[in-house]
N, C-alpha and C positions, 0 to 999 in steps of 0.2 A: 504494500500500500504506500502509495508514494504522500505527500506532503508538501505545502508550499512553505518551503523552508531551504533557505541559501546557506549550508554549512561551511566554516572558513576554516582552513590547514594551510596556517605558517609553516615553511619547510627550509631543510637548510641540513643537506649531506646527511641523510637518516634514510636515503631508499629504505632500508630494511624494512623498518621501522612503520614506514609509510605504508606499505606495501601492507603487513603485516594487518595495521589501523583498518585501511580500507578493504582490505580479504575479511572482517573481524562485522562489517555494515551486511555481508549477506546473510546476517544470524538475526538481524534488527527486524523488532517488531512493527517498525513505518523507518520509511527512506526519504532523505529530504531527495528533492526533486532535482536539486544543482550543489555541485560542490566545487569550492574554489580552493584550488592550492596555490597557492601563492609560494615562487620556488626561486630563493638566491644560492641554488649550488652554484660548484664551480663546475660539476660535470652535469655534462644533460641529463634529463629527469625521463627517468622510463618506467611506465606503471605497467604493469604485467598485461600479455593481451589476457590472460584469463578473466582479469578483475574489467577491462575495458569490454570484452563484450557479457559481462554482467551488467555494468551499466548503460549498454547500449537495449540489453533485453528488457530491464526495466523502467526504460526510458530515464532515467538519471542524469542528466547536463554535467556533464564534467569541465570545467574551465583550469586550464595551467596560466596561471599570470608568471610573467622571469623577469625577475630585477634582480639588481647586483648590490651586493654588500646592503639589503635592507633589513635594519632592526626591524623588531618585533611591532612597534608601532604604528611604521609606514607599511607593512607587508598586510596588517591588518584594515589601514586606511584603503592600500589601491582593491580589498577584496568587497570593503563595506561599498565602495562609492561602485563597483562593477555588478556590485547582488542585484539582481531582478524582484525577488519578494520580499514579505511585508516581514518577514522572521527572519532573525539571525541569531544564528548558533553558531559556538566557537569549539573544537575542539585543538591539541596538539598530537607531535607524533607518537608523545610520549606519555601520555593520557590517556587512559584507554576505559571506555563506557559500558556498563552493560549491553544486555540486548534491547532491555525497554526503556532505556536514558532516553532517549530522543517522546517516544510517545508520552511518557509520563511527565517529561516536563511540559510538551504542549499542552493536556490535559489541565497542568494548571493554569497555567498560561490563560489558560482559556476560560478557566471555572472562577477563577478569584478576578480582583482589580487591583490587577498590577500589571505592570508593565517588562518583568524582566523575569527571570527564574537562574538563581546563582548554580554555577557547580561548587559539587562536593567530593574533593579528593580527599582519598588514602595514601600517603605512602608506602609504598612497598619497598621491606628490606629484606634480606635472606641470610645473610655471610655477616660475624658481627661485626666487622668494619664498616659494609651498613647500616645496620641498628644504632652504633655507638656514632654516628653520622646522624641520622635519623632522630636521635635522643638530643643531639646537640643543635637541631634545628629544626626541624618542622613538626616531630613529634609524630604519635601515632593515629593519633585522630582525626580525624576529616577534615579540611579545612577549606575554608572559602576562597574559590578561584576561578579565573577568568573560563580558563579551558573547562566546558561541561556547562557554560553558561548560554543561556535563551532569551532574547532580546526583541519586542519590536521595534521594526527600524527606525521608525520614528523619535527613539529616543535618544539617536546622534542629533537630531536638528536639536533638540534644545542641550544637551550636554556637550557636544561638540566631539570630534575625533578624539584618535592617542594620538600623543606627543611623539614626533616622528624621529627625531633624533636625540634621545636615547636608547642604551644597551637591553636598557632593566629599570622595571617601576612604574614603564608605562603604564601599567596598567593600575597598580595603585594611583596613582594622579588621576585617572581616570574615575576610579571608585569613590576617589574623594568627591568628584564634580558632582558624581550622583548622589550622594549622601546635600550637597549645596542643593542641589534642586531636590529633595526632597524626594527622591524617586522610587514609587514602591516597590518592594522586589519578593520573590516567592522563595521559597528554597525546597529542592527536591526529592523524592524519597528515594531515589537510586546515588549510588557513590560510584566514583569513577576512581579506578586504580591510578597510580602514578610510579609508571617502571623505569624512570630516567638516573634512579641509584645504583642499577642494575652492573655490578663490576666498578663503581668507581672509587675510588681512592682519597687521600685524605687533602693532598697536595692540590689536585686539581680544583677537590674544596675551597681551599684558602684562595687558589686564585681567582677561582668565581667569584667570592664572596666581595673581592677587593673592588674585581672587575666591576660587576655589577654598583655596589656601594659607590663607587668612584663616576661612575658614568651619571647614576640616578640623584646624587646629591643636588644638583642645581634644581630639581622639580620642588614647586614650593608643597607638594603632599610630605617631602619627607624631612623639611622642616628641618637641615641642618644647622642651620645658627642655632636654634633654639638645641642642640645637642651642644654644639660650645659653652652656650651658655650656662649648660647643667654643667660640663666639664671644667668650669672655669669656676662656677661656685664651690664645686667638691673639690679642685686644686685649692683656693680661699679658706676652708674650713679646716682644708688637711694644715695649710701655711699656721692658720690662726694656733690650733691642735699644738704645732711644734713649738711656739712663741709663748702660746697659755700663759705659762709662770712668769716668765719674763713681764709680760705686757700688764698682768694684773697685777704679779705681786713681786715682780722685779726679784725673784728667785728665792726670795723670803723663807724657808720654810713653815714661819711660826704664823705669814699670813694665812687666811682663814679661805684663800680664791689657790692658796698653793694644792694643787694633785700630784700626789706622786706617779712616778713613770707614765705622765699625761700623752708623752709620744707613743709608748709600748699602748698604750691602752686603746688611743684614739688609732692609730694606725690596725690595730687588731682589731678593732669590732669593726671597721670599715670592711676590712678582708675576710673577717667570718660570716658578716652579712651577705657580701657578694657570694664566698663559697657555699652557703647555705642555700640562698636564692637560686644559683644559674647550677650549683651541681642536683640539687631535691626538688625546691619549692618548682622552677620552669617544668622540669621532663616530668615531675606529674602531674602537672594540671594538664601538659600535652600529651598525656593518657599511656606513660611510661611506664609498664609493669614492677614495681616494686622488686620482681624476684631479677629480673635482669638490672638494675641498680648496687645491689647488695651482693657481694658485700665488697665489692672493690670496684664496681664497673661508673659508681655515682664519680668518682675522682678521673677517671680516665673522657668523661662526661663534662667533668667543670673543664680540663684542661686545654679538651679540643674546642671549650665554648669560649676560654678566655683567649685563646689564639685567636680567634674568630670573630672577638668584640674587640681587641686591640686590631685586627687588621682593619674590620668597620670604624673604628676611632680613626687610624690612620690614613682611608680612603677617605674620610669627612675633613680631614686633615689639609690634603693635599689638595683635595677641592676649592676648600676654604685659600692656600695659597695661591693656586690659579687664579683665583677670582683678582686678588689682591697685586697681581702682576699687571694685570690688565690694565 
């Protein structure tokens, strides 16, 4: 059963993967009617004739848009501005949906008054280099995300497109707009796996995280000054902390504002809090199993998180310096 629905697949050197996505649509309980890939490899894109005349049997529009070097933002602008109908679905290569994701989110789409129906991903991890990956950033729980989401079209004219030149974050910048206009949105009862952890390592993390972080700081969604600004009060408190005795009580012991080892002290519960917070309190509310924490796995947890929050520091960093050259 087909559907007047324009599904969009940013692509970008994942044939496999793609291939894989779309072999995965003949199990779908309803078929959008056009689907656009939008494709900046560097090698030509070849979708299998198997999967090509499925979609020519069931009448399915397949469109290949090719551009070169396009983020995520512009790749999804040349596919919004090329869609034919009134619904837009987004999925990735790396995102993969049930059979009934597409009908059940129309279904609400259709039943409530709203305008949009978010996806809901899982991460999937296997190997514990993923999990303890997994633990240290998106967690186990579903979270809200672009890919797996249902839109009418109509709600580009009043929010506007993504931001086309950046890496990463377009799409938060984008969920911020909608949250300004007030936009109501549905959420749906199918989850969508996400296998893009699949084999990766911990290095090529860091460098995501930087990349990413580094490209998306200038979007006012993500509110970098206002991150200096925390960082530069907790530098001021740590300064004040080391100075205490001196400034109150000019090293007096007998004054009444003198603390002993106010440095060991102040500097410690700063660092027990952070360790307490991002190695416990973070992985379980993001629905981290207690038995893979314990009893050693919560440390190996804070350590890849504190790598990961100093390289985010850093990327916000150097942004902030860019700006400052200019």
């Amino acid at each position: 059963m087909l559907s007047k629905v324009s599904l969009i697949i940013p692509h970008k050197d994942s044939l496999k993967q793609l291939n894989n996505l779309l072999d995965l649509m003949k199990a779908w309980t309803i078929y959008p009617d056009e689907i656009l890939v939008v494709d900046s490899s560097k090698e030509k894109l070849n979708i299998s004739k198997e999967l090509l005349k499925f979609f020519d049997e069931n009448k399915i529009s397949l469109q290949l848009i090719l551009g070169e070097k396009l983020f995520p933002g512009k790749a999804r602008n040349l596919a919004i501005l090329a869609a034919k109908n009134p619904i837009i679905a987004f999925l990735d290569v790396s995102t993969v949906p049930t059979s009934q994701w597409l009908e059940t989110s129309l279904v609400i789409l259709k039943d409530e008054d709203i305008e949009g129906v978010w996806g809901m991903t899982k991460y999937q991890a296997n190997t514990f280099t993923e999990k303890l990956i997994r633990a240290s950033t998106y967690g186990s729980l579903p979270i809200r995300t672009l890919p797996g989401s249902v839109f009418h079209k109509n709600i580009f004219h009043r929010c506007g497109l993504f931001i086309e030149s950046v890496r990463a974050g377009e799409d938060g910048d984008w969920v911020s707009r909608l949250k300004l206009h007030r936009v109501l949105m549905g959420y749906p009862k199918e989850e969508l796996s996400y296998i893009g952890l699949s084999g990766i390592s911990y290095l090529p993390v860091i460098k995501k995280w930087h990349r990413n972080y580094l490209s998306s700081a200038i979007l006012p969604s993500m509110k970098a000054h206002k991150d200096f600004y925390f960082y530069a009060i907790a530098f001021f408190l740590v300064a004040v902390a080391f100075n205490w005795n001196w400034i109150m009580s000019n090293w007096d012991p007998e004054s009444i504002f003198y603390i002993p080892n106010v440095t060991k002290i102040s500097i410690g519960s700063i660092w027990m809090t952070y360790f307490i917070y991002r190695g416990l309190v973070i992985p379980i509310k993001k629905g981290i199993n207690y038995r893979f924490l314990f009893p050693i796995n919560f440390i190996l947890i804070l350590l890849l998180s504190l790598i990961l929050d100093l390289d985010k520091s850093f990327a916000f960093a150097q942004a902030k310096f860019r700006e400052w050259r200019k």
